[in-house]
N, C-alpha and C positions, 0 to 999 in steps of 0.2 A: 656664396658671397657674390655681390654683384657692386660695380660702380658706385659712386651716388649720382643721382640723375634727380630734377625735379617732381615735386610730386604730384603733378600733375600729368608726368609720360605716362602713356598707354601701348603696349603694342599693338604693331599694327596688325588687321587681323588674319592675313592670313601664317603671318611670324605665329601667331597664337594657336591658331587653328592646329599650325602644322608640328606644333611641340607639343599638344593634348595630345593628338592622334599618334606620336609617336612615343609615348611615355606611359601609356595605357592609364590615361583618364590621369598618373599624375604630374602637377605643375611643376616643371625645372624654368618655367621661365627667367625667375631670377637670374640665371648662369648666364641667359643668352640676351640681356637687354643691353641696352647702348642708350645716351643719349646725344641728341645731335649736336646741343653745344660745347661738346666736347669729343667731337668728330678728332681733332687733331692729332689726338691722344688713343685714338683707337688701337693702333698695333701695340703700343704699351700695356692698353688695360687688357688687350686679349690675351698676351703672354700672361699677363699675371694671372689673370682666371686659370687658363691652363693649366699654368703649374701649381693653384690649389686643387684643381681635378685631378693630377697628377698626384698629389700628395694624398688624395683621401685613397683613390685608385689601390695606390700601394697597403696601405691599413685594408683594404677589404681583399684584395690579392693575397697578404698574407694569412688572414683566416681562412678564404679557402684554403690555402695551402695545408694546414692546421687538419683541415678538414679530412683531405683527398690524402692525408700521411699516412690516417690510421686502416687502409686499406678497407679490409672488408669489415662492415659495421657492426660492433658488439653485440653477438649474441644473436646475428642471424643462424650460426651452426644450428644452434636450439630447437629451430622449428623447424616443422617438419615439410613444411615449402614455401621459405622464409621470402619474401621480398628485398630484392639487394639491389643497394644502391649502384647504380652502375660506374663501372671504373674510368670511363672516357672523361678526357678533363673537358670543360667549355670549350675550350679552344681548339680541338679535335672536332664538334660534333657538327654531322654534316650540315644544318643549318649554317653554321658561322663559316663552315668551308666555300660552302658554294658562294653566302654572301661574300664573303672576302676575293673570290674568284671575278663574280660579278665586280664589283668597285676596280679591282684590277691590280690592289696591291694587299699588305693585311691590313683588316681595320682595326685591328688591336691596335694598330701605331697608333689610332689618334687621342688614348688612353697617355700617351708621352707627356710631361712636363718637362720644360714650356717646348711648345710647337716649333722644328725647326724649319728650315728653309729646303731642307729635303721633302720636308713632308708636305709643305704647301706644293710643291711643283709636285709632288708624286698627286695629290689631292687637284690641281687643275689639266694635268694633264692627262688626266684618267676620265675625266667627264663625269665624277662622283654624281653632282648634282639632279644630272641627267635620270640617272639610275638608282633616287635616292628612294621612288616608290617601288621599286622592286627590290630593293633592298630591307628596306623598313616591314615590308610584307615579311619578308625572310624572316628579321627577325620577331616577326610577329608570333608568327607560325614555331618560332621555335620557344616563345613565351608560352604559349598555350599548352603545350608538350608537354614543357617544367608542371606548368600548373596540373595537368590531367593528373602525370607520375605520382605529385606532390596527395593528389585527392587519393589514387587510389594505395598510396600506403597510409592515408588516414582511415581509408576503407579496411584494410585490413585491419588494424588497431581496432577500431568497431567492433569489428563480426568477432574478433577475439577476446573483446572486452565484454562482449554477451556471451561467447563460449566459456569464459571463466566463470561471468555471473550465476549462468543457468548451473554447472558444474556445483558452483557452491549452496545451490539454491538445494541440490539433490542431496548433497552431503547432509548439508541442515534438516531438510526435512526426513530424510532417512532416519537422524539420530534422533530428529523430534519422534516421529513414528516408533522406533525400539522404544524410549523412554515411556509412549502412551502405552505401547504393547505389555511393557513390563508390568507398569501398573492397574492396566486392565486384568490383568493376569491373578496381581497381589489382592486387585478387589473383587475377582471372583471365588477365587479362593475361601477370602470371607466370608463369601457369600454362601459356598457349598460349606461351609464348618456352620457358618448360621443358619443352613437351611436342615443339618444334619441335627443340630442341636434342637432345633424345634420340631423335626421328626422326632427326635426322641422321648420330647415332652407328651409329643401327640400321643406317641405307644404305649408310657404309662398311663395316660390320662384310658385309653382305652382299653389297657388292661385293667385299671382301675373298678369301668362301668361294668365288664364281664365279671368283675369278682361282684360288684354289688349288686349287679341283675343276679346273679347265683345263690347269694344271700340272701337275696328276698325272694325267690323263686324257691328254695329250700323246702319253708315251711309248707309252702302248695307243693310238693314236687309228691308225698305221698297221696295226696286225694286227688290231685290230677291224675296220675297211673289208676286211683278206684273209680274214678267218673269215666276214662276210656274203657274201663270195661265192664259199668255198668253199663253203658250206651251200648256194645258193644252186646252185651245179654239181654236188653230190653227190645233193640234188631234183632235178634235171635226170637225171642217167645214171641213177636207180633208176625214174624216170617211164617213160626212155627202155626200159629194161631188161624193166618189166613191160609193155608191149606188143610186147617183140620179137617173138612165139610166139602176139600175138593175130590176124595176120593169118593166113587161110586160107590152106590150098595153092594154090588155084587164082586167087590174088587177082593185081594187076594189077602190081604190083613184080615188078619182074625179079628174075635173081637175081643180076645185076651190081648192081642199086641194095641190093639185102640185103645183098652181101657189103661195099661201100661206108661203109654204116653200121654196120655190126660192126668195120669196123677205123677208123671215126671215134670208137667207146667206147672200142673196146682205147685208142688213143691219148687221149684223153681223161682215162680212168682212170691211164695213167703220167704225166700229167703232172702231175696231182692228187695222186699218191702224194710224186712229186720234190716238190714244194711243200710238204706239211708232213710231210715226214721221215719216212713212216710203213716200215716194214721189210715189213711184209703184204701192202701193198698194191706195194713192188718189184716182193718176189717172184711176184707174182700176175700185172704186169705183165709181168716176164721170161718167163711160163711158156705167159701167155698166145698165142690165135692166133686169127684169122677163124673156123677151123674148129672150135676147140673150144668157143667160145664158141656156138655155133649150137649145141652141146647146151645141152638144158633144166636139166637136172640141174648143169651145170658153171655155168649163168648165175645160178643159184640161189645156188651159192656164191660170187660176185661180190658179191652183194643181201646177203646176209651181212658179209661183210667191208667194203660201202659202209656198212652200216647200224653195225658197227662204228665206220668214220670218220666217222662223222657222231656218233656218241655222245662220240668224241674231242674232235671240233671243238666240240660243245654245253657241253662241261666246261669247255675254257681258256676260252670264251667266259664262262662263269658264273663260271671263277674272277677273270678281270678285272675284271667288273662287282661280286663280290664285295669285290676289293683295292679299286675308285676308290669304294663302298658307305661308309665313313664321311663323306669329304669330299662324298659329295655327302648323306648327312643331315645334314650342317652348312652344306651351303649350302641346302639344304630348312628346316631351324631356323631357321637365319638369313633367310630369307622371310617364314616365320611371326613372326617378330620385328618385321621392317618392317613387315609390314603391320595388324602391331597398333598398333603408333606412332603408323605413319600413320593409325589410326584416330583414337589418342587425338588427335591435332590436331586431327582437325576436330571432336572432340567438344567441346573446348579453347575452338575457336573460336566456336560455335555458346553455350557457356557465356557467353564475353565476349561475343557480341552478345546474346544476352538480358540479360546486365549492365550494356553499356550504355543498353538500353532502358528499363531499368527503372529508372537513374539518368536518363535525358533527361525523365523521366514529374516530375520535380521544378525540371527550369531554368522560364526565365521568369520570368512573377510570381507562380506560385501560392505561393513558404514571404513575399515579401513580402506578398500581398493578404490571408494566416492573420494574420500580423505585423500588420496594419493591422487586421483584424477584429477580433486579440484586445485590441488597444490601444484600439478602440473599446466593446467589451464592458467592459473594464474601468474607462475614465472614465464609463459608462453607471451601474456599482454604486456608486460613488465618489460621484455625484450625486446617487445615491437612498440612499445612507448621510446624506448629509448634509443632504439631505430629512427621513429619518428621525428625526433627531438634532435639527433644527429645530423639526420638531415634536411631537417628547415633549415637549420644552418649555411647548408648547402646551397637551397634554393634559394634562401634569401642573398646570397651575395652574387649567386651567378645573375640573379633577376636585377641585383641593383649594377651589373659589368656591363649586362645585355643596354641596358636602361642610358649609360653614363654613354656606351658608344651611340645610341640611337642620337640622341643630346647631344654629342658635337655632330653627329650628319648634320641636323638639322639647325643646329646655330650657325654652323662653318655655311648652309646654303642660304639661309637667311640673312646673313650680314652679307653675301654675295649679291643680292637680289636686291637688297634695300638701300643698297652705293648706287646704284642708279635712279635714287627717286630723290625728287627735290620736295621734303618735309618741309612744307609751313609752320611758324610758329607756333606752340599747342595752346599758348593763352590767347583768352576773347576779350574784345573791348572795355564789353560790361559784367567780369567775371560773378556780380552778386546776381544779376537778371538773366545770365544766360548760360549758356554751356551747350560743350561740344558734342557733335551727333555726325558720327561717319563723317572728321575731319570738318566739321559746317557748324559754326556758333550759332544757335537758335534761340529765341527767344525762352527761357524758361517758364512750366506751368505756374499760372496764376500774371504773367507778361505776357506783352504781344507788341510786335513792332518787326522792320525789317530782319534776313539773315542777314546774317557777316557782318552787316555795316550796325544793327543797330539803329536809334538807341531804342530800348522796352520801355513800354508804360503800363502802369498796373492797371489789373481787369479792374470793371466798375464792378458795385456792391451786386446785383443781379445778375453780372455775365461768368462765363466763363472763357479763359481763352490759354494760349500759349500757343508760341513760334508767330504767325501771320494768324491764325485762327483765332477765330471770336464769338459766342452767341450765346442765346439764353438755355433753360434748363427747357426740357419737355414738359409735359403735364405727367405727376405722381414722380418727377424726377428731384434732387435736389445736390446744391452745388458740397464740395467736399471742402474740405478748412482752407488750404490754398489754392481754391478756385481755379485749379489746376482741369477740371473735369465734373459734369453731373452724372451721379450716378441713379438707376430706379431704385424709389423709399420700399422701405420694408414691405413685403405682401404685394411687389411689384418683379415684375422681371421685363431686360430688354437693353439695348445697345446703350454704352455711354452717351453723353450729351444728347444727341437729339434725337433718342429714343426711338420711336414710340416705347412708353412702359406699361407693361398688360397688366390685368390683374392675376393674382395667381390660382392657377383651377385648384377646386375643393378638392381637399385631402392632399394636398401639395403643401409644401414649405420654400417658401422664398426669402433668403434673408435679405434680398436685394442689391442692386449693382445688374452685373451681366449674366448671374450664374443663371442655370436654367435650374429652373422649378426642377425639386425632389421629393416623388413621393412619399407620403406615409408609411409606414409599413402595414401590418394586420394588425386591426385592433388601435388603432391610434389614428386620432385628426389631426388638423391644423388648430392652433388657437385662433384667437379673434381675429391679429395681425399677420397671420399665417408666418410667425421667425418660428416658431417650433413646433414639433407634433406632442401632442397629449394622449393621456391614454383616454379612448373610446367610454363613453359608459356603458356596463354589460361587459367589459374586460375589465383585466388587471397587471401591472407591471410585473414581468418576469422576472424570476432572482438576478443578480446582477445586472440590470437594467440601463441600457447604453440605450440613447438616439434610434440606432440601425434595428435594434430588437424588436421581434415581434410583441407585441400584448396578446394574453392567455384569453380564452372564454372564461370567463365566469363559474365559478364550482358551484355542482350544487347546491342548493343551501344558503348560499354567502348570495351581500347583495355587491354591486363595483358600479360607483357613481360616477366613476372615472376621473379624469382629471392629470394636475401634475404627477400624486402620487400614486394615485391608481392603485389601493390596497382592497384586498377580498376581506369583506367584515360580514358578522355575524350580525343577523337582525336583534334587537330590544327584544324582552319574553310578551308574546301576545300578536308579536309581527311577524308577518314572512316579509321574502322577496318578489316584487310583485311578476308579470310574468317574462321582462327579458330582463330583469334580475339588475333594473338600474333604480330602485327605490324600493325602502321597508315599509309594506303597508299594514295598516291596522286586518288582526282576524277578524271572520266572525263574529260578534258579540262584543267588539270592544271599536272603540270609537274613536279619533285622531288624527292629526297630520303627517303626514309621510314623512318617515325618517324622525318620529319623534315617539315619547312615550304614549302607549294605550293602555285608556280607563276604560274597564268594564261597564257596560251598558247595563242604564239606570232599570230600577226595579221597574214590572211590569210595560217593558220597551223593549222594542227589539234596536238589534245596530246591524244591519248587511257588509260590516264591516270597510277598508278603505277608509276614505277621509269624511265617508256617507254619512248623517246628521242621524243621533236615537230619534225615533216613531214611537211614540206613546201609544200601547196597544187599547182596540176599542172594550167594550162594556165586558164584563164575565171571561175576559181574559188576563192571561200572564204571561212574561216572559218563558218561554221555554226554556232548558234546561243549558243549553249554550249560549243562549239570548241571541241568539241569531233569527226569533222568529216571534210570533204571539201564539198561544195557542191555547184553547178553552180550559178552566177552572177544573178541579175536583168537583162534581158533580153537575157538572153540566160536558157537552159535547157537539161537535160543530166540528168544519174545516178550518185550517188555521185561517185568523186573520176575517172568518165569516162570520154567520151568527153563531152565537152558542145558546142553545137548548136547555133547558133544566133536564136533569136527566128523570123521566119517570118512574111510578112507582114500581118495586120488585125488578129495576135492573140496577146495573151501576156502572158508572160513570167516573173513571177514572182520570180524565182528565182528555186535554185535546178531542180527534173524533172519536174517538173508544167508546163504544156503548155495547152492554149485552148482557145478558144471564149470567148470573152468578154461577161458577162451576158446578161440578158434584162435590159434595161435602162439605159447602160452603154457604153462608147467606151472607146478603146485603147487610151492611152496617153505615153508620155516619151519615148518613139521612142520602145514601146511594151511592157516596162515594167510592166506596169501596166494598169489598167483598172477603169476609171472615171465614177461616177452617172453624169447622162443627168442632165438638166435643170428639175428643180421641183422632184429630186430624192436626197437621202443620203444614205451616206455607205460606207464600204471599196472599194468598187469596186469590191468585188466578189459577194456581194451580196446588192442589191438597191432597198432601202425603200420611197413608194409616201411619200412627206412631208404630214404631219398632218396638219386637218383643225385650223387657225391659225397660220400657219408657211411656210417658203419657202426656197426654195434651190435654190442657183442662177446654180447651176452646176459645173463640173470638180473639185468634190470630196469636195466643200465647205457646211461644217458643216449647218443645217437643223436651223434657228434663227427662233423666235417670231415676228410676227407683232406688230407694235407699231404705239399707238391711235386710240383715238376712232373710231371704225366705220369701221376698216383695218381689211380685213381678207386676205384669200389665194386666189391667182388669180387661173384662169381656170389650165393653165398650173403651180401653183405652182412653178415658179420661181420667184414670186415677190408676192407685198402685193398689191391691191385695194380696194376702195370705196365698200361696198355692203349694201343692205338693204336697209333701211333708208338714208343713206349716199350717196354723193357723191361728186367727187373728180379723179384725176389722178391718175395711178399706180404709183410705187417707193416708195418714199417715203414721200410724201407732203402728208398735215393735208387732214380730211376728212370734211363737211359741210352736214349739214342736206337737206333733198330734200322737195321742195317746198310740198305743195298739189296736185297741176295739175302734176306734177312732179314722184308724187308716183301711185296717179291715172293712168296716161299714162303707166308705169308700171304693173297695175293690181296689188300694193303694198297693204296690208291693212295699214288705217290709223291710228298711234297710240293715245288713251284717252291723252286730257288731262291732266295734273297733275295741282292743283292748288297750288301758292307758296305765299303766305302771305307776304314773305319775297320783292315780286318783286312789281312795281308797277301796280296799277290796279282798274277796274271801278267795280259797281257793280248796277244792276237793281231795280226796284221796285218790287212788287208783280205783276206778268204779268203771270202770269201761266196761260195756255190753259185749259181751262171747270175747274177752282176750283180757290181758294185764291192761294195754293202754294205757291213755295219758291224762296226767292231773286236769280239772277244770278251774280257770277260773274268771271270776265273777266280778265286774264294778257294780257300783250303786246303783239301787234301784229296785221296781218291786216287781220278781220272777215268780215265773211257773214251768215246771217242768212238761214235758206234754207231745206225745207222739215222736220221739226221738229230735225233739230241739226243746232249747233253752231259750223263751221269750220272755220281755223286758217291756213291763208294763207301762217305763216311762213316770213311776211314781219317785218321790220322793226329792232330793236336792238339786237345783241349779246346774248346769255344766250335764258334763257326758250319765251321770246318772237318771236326767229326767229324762233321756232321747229312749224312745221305743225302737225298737231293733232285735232282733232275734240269732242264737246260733246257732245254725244247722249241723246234724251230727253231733247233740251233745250225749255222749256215749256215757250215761250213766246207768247201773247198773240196777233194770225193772224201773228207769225213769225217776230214781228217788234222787235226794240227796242223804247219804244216811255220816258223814264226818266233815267237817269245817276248820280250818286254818283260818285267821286274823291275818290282815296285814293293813299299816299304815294308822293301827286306830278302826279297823273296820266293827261293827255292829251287827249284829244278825237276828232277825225274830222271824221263826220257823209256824209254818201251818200244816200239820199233818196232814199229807194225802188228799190234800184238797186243792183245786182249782178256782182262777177268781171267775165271780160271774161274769156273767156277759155286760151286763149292766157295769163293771166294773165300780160298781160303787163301795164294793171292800170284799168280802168273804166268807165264806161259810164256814160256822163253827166258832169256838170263842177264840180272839188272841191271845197268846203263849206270852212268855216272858222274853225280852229281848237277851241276847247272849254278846260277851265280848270277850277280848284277848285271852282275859284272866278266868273265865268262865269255862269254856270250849265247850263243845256241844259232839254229840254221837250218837245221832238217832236218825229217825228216816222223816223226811218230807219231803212235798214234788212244789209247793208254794213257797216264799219267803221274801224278804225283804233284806237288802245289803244297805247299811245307812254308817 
């Protein structure tokens, strides 16, 4: 509370000076003003102030008291090196002691409402005044102390408030971790039951393919075992063979034990023939004898015809392992499948014991001892908050005691100081024109006329002036509203009124007046007026983009035109950024203004791209293929943009300067322009590819197609498809037809096995096996002959598996006949006794029989016949 005084007092300034400085920046001056026309009255108003200082003094004495009761502060015991308030009151500490020592009596007494008459005489006969800077120092020094104390128990509360944080941060992620741990664990697990389930799928599946490879390997399982050891006795007699003739004349073998083993081969060899059905090796047998056998020459041709049957027995051998050759690469696949499985399990498994390892790394007590840490961290902050909080309290009031006594030092020395000054009135003559400046009425700005006395006349329209001062603006200056001062116009800098005003240097901002020019930063200009910087072009404004910010280079790709907003944009399609990335220019081949859409460059024109004008290209040219250039026709050739040539005869001219000979397998076509694949070739025509087996090219540039149906492959010259193989038929494109047996024999074709089909109809034999009981035969449609121990299949009669020629080796009938017949399905049979078809296969010898069926049955002998 203060007096009422005009509102016009000021204090004076070093009363001012000297109550900032001693109040730590704050203002008590209200307590300690005075004014002079009511000097009279001063010892009245002073006691009264007093004794409201006196009055509040006590309200803030009593909550320290409040304070300092509760001794030692809650919940310092807690920690474990807790920071405590100290127990010394204010009034104890040795700052206030020494100060009160210095002054000479206590200066707590000047805290007393109202002031007595003790205390003025204890206050001037002390010489307070005197020693009011070394006092004020004191308790400066002891302000700063409070405050340091004050910081560093907020210091503690910090480092504790991050010791609880972090504590909790551990506990949390601990439990997070157990909780992933778990369910890494739950989902490995899955994973090893999913990966065991589908091992187990695998192992039927390949126990599966061993039972079906077995099953079909079955019916080969007895003629594979007779084919190892016919090969194995066919090496045998050719072993025997080539040493018959190595023994000398005069060697120790009789010629009883010689002739012994030449008729242990002869016999050998017919029994090997009888075995698999071979007709060669019969007749060889039949013809054979001891004697002739002991020529070289005749044993030679033996070594032939074995090396033959061994070539026989090598082929059924390959073609069985051929037929059993899928089932067992799916029982091979199917291996390879198990034992991937079986891999992924144990990989499965090794996953869930690392999971649950890594889950057991969290039982026990380590998420409860985090649990208990962070709960002890946290009542640790909790006690030093309210530590904290205790004692601001504290500070705060001993700061506002420290404060209140500095406050009357320094009013009690200033009212002292300022009885001796004789204050002039603080009003000026012409209070609306002037006002006061360090006690001196001066004309005010936008006036000008004497001090003190007065009177002010307003500046003219052009000047400016104020106090005695008067004149005009500078050059690039201009005056302000109340022509109080000129200052330099925007995009100027330089002294009030009379200047000079520069201009402001590039990439500067001057908003004008006196400021000195500030830079731009990176990437930013001045504008025109140089009041603000702009973003550069080739840059772009930074995310949250102040003033001070620097601007970014330019990304690749993007153009930045700069400006106020200074944004990174994407070119139009057809444009880039040209190249410091401050405009979208047209590509290549398309034509336009910078920063605006590109049309494509007009038919035969080129466009060089940019804002460059289409060039109509000259005579036998066209646009190229970007249009970025001109360049010679189809059928003619030159440099771009040159002459172009007609291209001559027998080359070709594909366009641009390209000239030359038609490849291999290729000829000119379209009067030179181009260059054709031949007949059974494909390609562009610069370069031609033989059609693949399978395929044909008719020629003059037509695409490379597939053969279609059976039995069609790629003729000689691969311009069309024929009959091959087995097959036969016309080229083009008509069906293929199986080839008879004389047919494929003539040929030199091998004849393909049988396939037997249940499904067709068909006859089937008795027990006729040749030297044993042996197994029933039987027969699909078609027109047989029995013959050298196989059953071949003339290929006669109905469509499907009946008309195909194919032959069965080893058909064990007994003297080669058929002599009893079974029906099945509706089958048909007409028998030719003992006879063979011709070669000619144009029917047979002898008259035909009568056909036989179901209800018929037949029991006789034939080695010819027909299944229909």
């Amino acid at each position: 509370a203060s007096p009422s005084r005009p509102s016009s007092f000021v204090l004076p300034p070093r009363m001012a000076a000297n109550m900032e400085a001693g109040y730590g920046g704050i203002s008590y001056s209200s307590l300690g003003s005075f004014a002079p026309s009511v000097r009279k009255n001063a010892t009245f108003e002073r006691r009264r102030n007093i004794a409201k200082i006196v009055a509040a003094f006590a309200l803030t004495a009593a909550a320290v008291c409040v304070v300092f009761a509760s001794g030692t502060p809650l919940g310092s015991a807690a920690l474990s090196a807790p920071p405590t308030r100290r127990d010394t009151m204010l009034f104890q500490m040795p700052e206030m002691v020494l100060a009160s020592k210095t002054a000479g009596f206590d200066l707590t007494s000047l805290l007393q409402m109202p002031r007595t008459t003790q205390l003025d005489n204890s206050i001037s006969n002390t010489g307070l005044c005197r020693k009011r800077d070394k006092i004020i120092k004191l308790f400066n020094d002891l302000l700063a102390r409070l405050i340091d104390e004050e910081g560093s128990q907020e210091g503690v509360k910090t480092t504790l408030g991050v010791s609880a944080a972090d504590s909790h941060t551990a506990y949390v992620d601990a439990e997070a971790a157990y909780e992933l741990a778990k369910k890494t664990h739950a989902d490995a697990i899955k994973m090893k039951n999913l990966a065991i389930t589908r091992a187990s799928t695998a192992i039927t599946a390949y126990d599966a393919a061993v039972a079906t490879y077995a099953t079909n390997k079955a019916p080969y399982q007895t003629e594979l075992t007779s084919i190892a050891s016919d090969i194995d006795l066919i090496k045998e007699l050719l072993q025997m063979l080539s040493v018959l003739h190595a023994e000398p004349a005069g060697g120790v073998a009789t010629q009883a034990t010689k002739q012994a083993r030449l008729q242990a081969n002869i016999l050998k060899i017919q029994k090997l023939s009888l075995r698999i059905k071979s007709p060669k090796g019969l007749q060889l047998a039949a013809k054979l004898s001891t004697q002739s056998l002991a020529v070289y020459e005749e044993s030679s041709a033996v070594v032939k015809i074995l090396t033959d049957l061994l070539q026989d027995v090598l082929d059924r051998q390959a073609f069985i392992h051929a037929e059993l050759k899928e089932f067992k690469d799916e029982m091979d696949a199917a291996l390879v499948v198990k034992e991937a499985k079986e891999g992924v399990v144990v990989d499965a498994s090794a996953t869930e014991a690392a999971a649950l390892a890594e889950a057991n790394q969290y039982t026990g007590a380590i998420i409860s001892q985090l649990s208990a840490d962070a709960d002890s961290a946290a009542i640790a902050e909790t006690l030093q908050k309210t530590l904290v909080t205790k004692a601001g309290v504290q500070f705060t009031r001993e700061r506002y005691v420290i404060g209140q006594i500095m406050m009357k030092i320094n009013a009690y020395c200033n009212e002292i100081e300022d009885q001796s000054v004789d204050i002039a009135h603080m009003s000026c003559p012409f209070p609306d024109a002037m006002k006061r400046y360090s006690d001196v009425c001066t004309c005010k700005g936008g006036f000008t006329g004497p001090d003190v006395t007065g009177p002010c006349e307003t500046c003219a329209d052009d000047e400016y002036c104020f106090s005695t001062t008067r004149g005009h603006c500078a050059a690039n200056a201009e005056l302000v509203a109340d022509h109080s001062k000129c200052l330099c116009s925007h995009g100027f800098h330089g002294p009030d009124n009379a200047g000079p005003c520069v201009a402001c240097p590039e990439g500067h901002m001057c908003p004008g007046g006196d400021f000195e020019p500030d830079q731009c930063p990176s990437g930013k200009i001045a504008n025109d007026d140089h009041t603000a910087c702009v973003i550069k072009p080739g840059f772009y404004a930074a995310p949250d983009n102040t003033a001070e910010l620097a601007a970014l280079e330019c990304t690749t790709g993007k153009v930045c035109i700069g400006g106020l907003g200074g944004e990174a944009a994407d070119c139009l399609d057809n444009s880039h950024p040209n190249a410091d990335q401050t405009a979208c220019t047209c590509d290549a081949g398309f034509t336009g203004a910078d920063n605006s859409a590109c049309a494509a460059c007009p038919a035969d024109s080129k466009c060089a791209g940019g804002t460059a004008a289409p060039e109509s290209c000259p005579a036998n040219h066209e646009s190229s293929t970007d249009g970025s250039d001109c360049e010679c026709k189809q059928g003619f050739y030159g440099p771009n943009a040159g002459t172009c040539v007609a291209c001559p005869a027998g080359s070709y001219c594909i366009g641009g300067n390209n000239k030359g000979s038609c490849p291999a397998y290729s000829t000119a076509s379209n009067g030179g322009k181009v260059c054709s694949c031949n007949r059974g070739y494909y390609g562009d025509g610069r370069t031609c590819t033989r059609a693949q087996y399978g395929t044909f090219c008719a020629g003059n540039g037509s695409p490379h197609q597939y053969c279609v149906g059976t039995g069609r492959t790629t003729a000689p010259d691969a311009g069309s498809c024929e009959c091959a193989g087995i097959w036969k038929g016309s080229a083009g494109t008509h069906a293929c037809t199986r080839k008879t047996y004389d047919e494929l024999q003539s040929t030199g074709q091998n004849i393909p096995a049988c396939v037997f089909d249940s499904n067709q109809r068909w006859i089937e034999t008795d027990n006729h096996e040749f030297g044993g009981s042996g197994d029933q035969q039987k027969f699909n449609m078609g027109k047989w002959t029995i013959r050298g121990g196989a059953c071949i299949n003339y290929g006669w009669g109905t469509t499907g598996k009946g008309a195909e020629a194919c032959i069965i080796s080893n058909c064990n009938l007994k003297n080669d006949v058929l002599t009893k017949v079974h029906f099945h399905l509706g089958a048909t049979f007409l028998p030719y006794e003992h006879e063979w078809w011709n070669g000619a296969n144009a029917g047979w010898k002898g008259a035909p029989g009568a056909w036989y069926g179901p209800n018929d049955g037949w029991n006789d002998k034939t080695s010819s016949f027909i299944v229909n």
